[in-house]
C-alpha positions, 0 to 999 in steps of 0.5 A: 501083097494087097494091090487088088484089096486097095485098088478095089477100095480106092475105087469104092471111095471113088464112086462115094465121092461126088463126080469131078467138075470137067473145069477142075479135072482139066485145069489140074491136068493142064497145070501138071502138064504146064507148070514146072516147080522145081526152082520154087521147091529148091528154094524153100526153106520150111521143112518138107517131107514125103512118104514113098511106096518103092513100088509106085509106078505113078511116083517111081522111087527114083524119083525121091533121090532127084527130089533130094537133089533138089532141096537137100533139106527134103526128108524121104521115107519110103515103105518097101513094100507099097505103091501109090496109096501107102496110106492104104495097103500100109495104113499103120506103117504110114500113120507111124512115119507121118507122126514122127515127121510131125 
């Protein structure tokens, strides 16, 4: 309901912030590209936990049940109606989950 309100915030925020050095942005890109942790977070054995919007194409919902799989010790919770930036569009909603899981 509120996409085009938050994508114009995060893109405020955005622009405040400093500009990226290139060293950092490419390093980041080449570790998601690179790096496969999937044996490490199977492995752990501290809680964890992660908050979802089910309309996130960035991190598609199906992506939860695949991260469950992987340590069964992962708690999920997912906001129905909320993308990639729940912490924006759904601010109470996530303040509300995020203080329970802590």
């Amino acid at each position: 309901d509120s996409a085009k309100q938050d994508i114009k915030q995060l893109k405020q925020f955005i622009k405040s912030a400093p500009e990226p050095q290139e060293i950092a942005l490419s390093t980041g890109l080449d570790f998601l590209l690179n790096e496969d942790l999937r044996q490490l977070f199977s492995e752990l054995t501290i809680p964890v936990y992660g908050i979802f919007g089910a309309l996130d194409a960035l991190v598609p919902i199906k992506a939860v049940a695949k991260i469950q799989d992987l340590n069964p010790d992962f708690n999920a919770h997912v906001i129905p109606k909320a993308s990639h930036a729940p912490f924006i569009s759904h601010k109470s909603e996530f303040i509300k989950v995020l203080k329970e899981m802590l």
